[in-house]
C-alpha positions, -999 to 999 in steps of 0.1 A, spaced: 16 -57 -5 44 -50 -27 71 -26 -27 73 -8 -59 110 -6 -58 128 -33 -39 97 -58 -47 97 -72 -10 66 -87 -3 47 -78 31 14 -76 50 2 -39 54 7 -44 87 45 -43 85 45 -10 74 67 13 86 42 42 104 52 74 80 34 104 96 44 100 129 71 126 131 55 150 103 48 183 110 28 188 79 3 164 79 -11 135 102 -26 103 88 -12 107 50 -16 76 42 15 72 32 27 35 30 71 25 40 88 -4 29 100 -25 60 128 -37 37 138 -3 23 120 25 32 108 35 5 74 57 7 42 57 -20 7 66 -10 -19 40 -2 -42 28 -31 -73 41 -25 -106 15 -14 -126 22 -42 -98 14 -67 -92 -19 -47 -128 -28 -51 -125 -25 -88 -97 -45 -92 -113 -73 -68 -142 -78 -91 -120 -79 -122 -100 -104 -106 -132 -125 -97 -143 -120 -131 -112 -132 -149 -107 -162 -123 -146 -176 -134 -137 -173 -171 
């Protein structure tokens, strides 16, 4: 992964566990930044899927 605003580069794995000590809402999905902090929601697996297969379609052109 990639943070979208300090650019550190890290396995999803590393990420900082957000919903721990919310109130509102358990499991958000929301993904931290190691580096900075900084929160943005998890892409969702059928968006991932798509950009898989146009990846695998532009690396056998």
């Amino acid at each position: 992964m990639k943070c979208n605003l300090c650019g550190y580069e890290f396995d999803e794995k590393e990420s900082i566990p957000v919903c721990q000590s919310c109130p509102l809402v358990k499991n958000c999905k929301l993904i931290r930044c190691p580096n900075c902090g900084y929160e943005w929601p998890a892409e969702p697996d059928w968006l991932k899927k798509i950009k898989e297969r146009r990846n695998r379609k532009n690396v056998k052109r």
